[in-house]
DOPA-246534 format. One record per residue (C-alpha): residue number from 1; x, y, z; residue in one letter. Coordinates in Angstrom, 3 decimals, padded with zeros to 6 digits. Layout:
N
NUM|X|Y|Z|A
...
***
This chain:
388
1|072.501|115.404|037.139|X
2|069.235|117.341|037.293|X
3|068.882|120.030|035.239|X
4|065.268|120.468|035.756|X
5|063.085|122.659|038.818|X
6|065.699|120.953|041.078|X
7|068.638|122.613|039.649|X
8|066.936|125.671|039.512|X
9|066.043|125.772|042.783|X
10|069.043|124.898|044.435|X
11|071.584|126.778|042.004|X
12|068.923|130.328|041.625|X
13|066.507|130.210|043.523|X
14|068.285|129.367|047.193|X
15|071.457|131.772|046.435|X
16|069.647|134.464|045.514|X
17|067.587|133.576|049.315|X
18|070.874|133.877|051.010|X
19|071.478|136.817|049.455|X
20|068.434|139.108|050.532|X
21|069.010|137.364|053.793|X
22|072.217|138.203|053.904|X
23|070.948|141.574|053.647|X
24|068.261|141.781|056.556|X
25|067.973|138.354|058.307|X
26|064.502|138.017|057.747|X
27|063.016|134.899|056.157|X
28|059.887|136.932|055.281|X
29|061.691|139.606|053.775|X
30|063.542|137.470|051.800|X
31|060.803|135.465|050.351|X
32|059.055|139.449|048.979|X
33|062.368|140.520|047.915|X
34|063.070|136.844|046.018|X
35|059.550|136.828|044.479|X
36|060.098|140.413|043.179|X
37|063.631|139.607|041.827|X
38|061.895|136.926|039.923|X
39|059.214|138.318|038.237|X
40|061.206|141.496|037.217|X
41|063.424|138.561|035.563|X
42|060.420|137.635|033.429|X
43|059.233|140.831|033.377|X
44|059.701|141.310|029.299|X
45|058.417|137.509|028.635|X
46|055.034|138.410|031.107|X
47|054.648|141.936|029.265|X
48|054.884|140.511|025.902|X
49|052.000|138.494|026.634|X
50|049.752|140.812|028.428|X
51|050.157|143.195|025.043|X
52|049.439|140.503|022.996|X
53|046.156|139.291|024.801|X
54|045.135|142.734|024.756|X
55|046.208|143.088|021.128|X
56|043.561|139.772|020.676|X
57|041.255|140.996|022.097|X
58|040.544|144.195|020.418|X
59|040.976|142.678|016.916|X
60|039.431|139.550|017.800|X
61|035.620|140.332|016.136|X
62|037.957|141.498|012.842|X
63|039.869|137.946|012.629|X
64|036.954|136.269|013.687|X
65|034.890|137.743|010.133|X
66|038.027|137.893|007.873|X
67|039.248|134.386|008.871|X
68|035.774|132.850|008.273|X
69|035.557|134.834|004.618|X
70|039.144|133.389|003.718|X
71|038.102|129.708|005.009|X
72|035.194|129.816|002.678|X
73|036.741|131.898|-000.185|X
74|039.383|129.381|-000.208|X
75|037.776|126.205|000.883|X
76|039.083|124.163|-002.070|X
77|043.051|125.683|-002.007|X
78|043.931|125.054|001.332|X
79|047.569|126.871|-000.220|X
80|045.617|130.142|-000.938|X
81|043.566|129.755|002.582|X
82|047.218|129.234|004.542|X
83|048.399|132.159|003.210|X
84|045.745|134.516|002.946|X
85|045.912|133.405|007.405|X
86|049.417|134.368|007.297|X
87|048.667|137.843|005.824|X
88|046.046|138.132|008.684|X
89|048.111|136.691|011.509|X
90|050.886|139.473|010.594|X
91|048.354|142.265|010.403|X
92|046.704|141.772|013.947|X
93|048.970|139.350|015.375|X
94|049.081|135.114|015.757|X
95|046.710|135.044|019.156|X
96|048.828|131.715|019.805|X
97|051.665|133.962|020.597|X
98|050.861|134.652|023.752|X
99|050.979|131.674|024.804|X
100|055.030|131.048|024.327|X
101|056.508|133.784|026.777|X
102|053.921|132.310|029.313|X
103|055.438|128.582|028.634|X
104|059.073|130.029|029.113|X
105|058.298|131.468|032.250|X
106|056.845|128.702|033.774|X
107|059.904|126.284|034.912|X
108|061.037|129.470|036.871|X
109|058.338|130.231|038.618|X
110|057.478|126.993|039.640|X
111|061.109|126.043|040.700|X
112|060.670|129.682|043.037|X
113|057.496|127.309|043.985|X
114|059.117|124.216|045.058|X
115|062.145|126.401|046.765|X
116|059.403|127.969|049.173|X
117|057.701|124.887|049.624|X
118|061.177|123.193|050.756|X
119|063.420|123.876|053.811|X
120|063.907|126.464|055.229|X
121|059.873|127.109|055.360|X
122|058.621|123.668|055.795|X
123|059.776|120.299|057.530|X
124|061.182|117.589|055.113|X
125|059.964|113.805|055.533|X
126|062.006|110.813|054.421|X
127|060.115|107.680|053.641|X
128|061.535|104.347|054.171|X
129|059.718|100.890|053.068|X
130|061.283|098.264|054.464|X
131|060.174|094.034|054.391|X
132|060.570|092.135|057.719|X
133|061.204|088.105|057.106|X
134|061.025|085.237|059.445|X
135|064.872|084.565|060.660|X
136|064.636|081.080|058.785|X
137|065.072|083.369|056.132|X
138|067.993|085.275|056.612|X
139|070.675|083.276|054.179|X
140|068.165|084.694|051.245|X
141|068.772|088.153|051.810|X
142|071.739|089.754|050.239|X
143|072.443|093.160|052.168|X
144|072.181|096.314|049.988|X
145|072.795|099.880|050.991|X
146|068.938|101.358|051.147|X
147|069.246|105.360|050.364|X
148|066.302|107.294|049.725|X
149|065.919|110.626|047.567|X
150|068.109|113.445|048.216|X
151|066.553|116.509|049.669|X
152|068.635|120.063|050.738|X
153|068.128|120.630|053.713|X
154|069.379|124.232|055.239|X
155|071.530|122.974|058.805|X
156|071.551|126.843|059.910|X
157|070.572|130.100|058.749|X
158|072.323|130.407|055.218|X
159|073.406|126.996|055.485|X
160|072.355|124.224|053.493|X
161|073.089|121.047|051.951|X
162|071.578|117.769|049.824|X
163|070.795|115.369|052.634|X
164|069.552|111.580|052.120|X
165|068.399|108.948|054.810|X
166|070.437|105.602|054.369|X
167|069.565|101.901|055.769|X
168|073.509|100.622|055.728|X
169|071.805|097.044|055.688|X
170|069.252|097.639|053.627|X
171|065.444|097.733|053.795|X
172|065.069|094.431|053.511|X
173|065.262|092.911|057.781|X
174|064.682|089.540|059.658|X
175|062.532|089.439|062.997|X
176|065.070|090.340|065.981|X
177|067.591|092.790|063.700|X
178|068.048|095.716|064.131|X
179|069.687|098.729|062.148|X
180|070.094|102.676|061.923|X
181|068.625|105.147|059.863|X
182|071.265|107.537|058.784|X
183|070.865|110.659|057.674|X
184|073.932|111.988|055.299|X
185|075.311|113.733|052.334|X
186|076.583|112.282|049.415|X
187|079.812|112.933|050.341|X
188|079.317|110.791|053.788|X
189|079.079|113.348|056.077|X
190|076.357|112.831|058.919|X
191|073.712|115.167|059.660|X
192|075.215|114.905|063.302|X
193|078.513|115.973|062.464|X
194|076.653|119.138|060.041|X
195|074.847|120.006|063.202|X
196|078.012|120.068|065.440|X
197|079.739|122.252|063.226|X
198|077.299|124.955|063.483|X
199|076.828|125.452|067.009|X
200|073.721|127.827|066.810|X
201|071.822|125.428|064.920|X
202|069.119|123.008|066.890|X
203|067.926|120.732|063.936|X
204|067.138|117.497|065.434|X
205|065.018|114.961|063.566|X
206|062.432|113.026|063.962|X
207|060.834|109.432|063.495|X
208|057.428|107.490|063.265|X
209|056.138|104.323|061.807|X
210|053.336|105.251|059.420|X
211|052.766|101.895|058.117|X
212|052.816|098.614|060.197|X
213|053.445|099.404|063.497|X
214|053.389|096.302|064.886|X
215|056.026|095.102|063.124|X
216|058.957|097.396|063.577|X
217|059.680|099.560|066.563|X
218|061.871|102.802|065.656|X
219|063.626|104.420|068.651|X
220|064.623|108.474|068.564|X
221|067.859|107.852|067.742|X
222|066.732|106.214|064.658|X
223|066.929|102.509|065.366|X
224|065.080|100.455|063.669|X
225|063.966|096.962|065.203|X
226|062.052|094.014|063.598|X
227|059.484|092.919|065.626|X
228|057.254|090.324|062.840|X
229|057.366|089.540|059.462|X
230|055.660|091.758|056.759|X
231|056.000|095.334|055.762|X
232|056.194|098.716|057.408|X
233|057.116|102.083|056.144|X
234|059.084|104.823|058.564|X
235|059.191|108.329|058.251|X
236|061.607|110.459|059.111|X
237|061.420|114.038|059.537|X
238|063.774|117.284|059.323|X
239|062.853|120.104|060.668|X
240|062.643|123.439|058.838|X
241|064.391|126.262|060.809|X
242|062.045|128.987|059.182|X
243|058.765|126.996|059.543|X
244|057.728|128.173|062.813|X
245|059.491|132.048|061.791|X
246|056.715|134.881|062.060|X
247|056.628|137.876|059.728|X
248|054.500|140.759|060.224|X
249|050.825|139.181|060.885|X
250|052.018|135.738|059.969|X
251|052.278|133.758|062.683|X
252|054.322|131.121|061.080|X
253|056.002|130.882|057.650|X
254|055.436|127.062|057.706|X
255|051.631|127.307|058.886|X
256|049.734|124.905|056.584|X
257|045.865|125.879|056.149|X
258|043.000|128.238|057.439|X
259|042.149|125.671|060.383|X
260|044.217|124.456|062.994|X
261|043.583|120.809|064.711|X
262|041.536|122.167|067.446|X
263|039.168|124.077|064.849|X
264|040.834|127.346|065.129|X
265|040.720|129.564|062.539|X
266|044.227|130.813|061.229|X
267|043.269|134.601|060.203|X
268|046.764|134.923|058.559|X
269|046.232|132.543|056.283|X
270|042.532|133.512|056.160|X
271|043.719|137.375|055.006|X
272|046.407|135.975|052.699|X
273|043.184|134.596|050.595|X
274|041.029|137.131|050.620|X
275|043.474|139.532|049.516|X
276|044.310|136.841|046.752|X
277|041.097|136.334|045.304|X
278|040.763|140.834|044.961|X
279|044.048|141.170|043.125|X
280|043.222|138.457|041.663|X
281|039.691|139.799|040.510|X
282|041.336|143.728|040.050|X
283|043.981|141.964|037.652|X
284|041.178|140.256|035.336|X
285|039.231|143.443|035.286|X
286|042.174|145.106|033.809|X
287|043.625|142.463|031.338|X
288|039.276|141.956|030.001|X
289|039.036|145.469|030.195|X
290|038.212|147.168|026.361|X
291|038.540|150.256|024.968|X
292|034.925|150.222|023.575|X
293|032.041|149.247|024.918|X
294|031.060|146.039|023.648|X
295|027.878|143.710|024.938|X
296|027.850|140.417|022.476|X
297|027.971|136.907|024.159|X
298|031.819|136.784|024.239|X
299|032.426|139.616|026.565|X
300|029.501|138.783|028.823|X
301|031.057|135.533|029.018|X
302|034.618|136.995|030.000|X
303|032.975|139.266|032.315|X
304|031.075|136.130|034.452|X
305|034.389|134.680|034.052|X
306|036.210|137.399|035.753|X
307|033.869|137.310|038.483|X
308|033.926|133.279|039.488|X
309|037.699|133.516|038.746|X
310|038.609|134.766|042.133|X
311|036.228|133.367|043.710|X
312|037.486|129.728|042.509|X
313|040.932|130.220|043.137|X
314|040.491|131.550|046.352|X
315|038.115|128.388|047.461|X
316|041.101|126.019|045.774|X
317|043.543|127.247|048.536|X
318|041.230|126.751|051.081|X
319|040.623|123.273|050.476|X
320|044.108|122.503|049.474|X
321|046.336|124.802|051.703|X
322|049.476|125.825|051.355|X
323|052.169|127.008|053.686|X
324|052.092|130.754|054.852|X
325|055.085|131.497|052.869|X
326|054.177|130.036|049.244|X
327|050.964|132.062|050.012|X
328|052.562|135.117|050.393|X
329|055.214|134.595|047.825|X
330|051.706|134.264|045.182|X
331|050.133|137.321|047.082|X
332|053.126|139.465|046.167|X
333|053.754|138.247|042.660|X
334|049.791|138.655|042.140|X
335|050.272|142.120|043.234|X
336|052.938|142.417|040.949|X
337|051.210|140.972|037.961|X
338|048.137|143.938|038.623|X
339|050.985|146.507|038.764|X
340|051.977|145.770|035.707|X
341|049.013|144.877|034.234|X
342|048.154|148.614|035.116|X
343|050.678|150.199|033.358|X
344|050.888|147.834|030.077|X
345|047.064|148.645|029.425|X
346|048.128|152.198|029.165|X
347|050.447|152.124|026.449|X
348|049.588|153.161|023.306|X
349|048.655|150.760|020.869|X
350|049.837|149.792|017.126|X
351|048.246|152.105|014.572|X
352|046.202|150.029|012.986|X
353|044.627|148.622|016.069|X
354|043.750|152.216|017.106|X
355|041.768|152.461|013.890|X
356|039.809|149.620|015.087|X
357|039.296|151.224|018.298|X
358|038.140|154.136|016.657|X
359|036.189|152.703|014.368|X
360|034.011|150.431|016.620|X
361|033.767|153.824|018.887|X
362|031.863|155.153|016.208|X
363|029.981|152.193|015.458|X
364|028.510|151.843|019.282|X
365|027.999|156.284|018.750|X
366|025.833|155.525|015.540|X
367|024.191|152.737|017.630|X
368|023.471|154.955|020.567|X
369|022.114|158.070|018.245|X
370|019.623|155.540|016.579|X
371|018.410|153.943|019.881|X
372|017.429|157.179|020.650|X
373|013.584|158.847|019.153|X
374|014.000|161.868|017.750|X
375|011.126|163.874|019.277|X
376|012.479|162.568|022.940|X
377|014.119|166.019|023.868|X
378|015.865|166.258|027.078|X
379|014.342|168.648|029.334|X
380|016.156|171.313|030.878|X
381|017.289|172.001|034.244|X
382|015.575|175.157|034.246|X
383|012.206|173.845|032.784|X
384|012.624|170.924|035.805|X
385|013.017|173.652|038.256|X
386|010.052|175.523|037.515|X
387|007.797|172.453|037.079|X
388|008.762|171.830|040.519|X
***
């Protein structure tokens, strides 16, 4: 049994699907209202790691100096030089920490992934390898049930169910044979029979030879039919019932990149991008954003890296697309993340982090008043207006 992004998926993610569409039968409503549900889910594991980057960050120059004194105080007692890092770590905090509530997040949001990048929203293939002999052949091969993975597959609106394709004979074919491809549950039912009993739906599947066509001929029904020996591979294909479903300005749920065929330019997905890559770049300007103003190498550094960021990000899903709705479900969880982001930056922070703060404001004032010669005296406005 699969207790992995699988189980998630089908047992979380898809219920709670039917649910919001339940609610207003709108596939692109459902996918917001799902993504939202989610991240408020992880909301306290995602805020306790936004406060502790931002807890890093603004003691990070502090740790930096006090861990290097303890690691050559204490070169020779690497005892004394573990726990004089302890007594640091649980002053400012153990910057590692962050790190775990983003780990425990991460199987949930990518099994809210691989449920928008499944049926309903996209079209499912089933590959089939199969080995063609010559017929002198045929007392060698022992006939074996051929089954490929299970996929769910939604049959209607709200509807849905773990669907495999089956060879009864096999994969495994002599020139002149011939055999179906089913398509069934594991209970035995046939997708035909799931299609019957729900009258409104119009799922009817498809077939191709990818591989070797001149070897096997497939017909729509899903015949298969040896033509020579060698191998071929088939692929059969489900179709989603949401992938061709518009919402708002996207055209089509299932719409996979920012070109079409012909060239044409898919300003949907186009928009979805753009509007990535500036929450993305608002949302690093607010987590690298410090309470002081600081200009050494390191926050340069974050600074360029806030800026290409976006930029890369946005380029990645450009040159490896993704359907309209996985897009939007990351638009609206970006959003999300800025949101919060927003807010958590605004809290106050622990006491002895403020005195930091403090401190290195005073620091960059005593800085400033130095920079400045003494006999440079600001002239006044009234002075200016007179000279003029």
């Amino acid at each position: 049994m699969d207790f992995g992004i699988g189980f998630l998926s089908t047992n979380i993610m898809l219920p709670i699907l039917d649910f919001f569409y339940g609610i207003v039968p709108s596939y692109g409503f459902a996918i917001i209202a799902l993504t939202l549900a989610i991240r408020f889910a992880v909301y306290p594991l995602s805020a306790s790691s936004i406060r502790n980057m931002r807890r890093t960050r603004i003691a990070q120059p502090v740790m930096q100096k006090r861990v290097k004194e303890i690691q050559e105080r204490y070169k020779d007692d690497p005892t004394q030089q573990q726990q004089a890092m302890s007594e640091v770590y649980k002053e400012f905090g153990n910057p590692l920490a962050g790190c775990f509530p983003i780990l425990l997040q991460m199987p949930i949001l990518f099994a809210l992934f691989a449920t928008l990048r499944g049926s309903p929203f996209t079209n499912i293939n089933y590959t089939a390898d199969v080995q063609i002999f010559p017929k002198e052949q045929i007392e060698l091969i022992q006939p074996q049930v051929f089954s490929t993975k299970t996929q769910n597959i939604y049959i209607d609106n709200g509807v849905h169910t773990p669907i495999a394709a089956l060879l009864p004979a096999g994969n495994k074919l002599v020139v002149g044979q011939k055999s179906a491809i089913e398509f069934q549950t594991p209970d035995g039912k046939s997708l035909g029979d799931l299609v019957a009993q729900n009258p409104e739906s119009n799922i009817k599947p498809t077939w191709k030879v990818t591989k070797g066509a001149e070897r096997v001929n497939i017909t729509p029904d899903g015949t298969v039919e040896a033509l020579a020996p060698g191998e071929a591979t088939i692929q059969g294909t489900i179709p989603g019932i949401a992938a061709n479903t518009g919402f708002f300005f996207i055209q089509a749920l299932g719409r996979v990149g920012a070109t079409g065929e012909n060239g044409k330019i898919h300003w949907d997905i186009v928009g979805m991008v753009i509007f990535f890559g500036l929450s993305t770049y608002v949302s690093q300007n607010l987590t690298n954003k410090s309470p002081t103003k600081n200009s050494d190498a390191n926050a340069q550094q974050q600074q360029m890296i806030s800026k290409f960021t976006p930029i890369l990000f946005s380029g990645m899903f450009l040159f490896f697309p993704l359907p309209a709705g996985v897009l939007m479900y990351i638009v609206v969880a970006n959003i999300f993340q800025t949101v919060q982001t927003f807010f958590l930056m605004k809290e106050p922070l622990p006491e002895n982090l403020q005195k930091l703060v403090e401190q290195q404001e005073k620091e960059e004032k005593r800085k400033e008043g130095r920079d400045k010669l003494p006999f440079e005296r600001k002239r006044s406005k009234k002075k200016e207006k007179t000279s003029g």
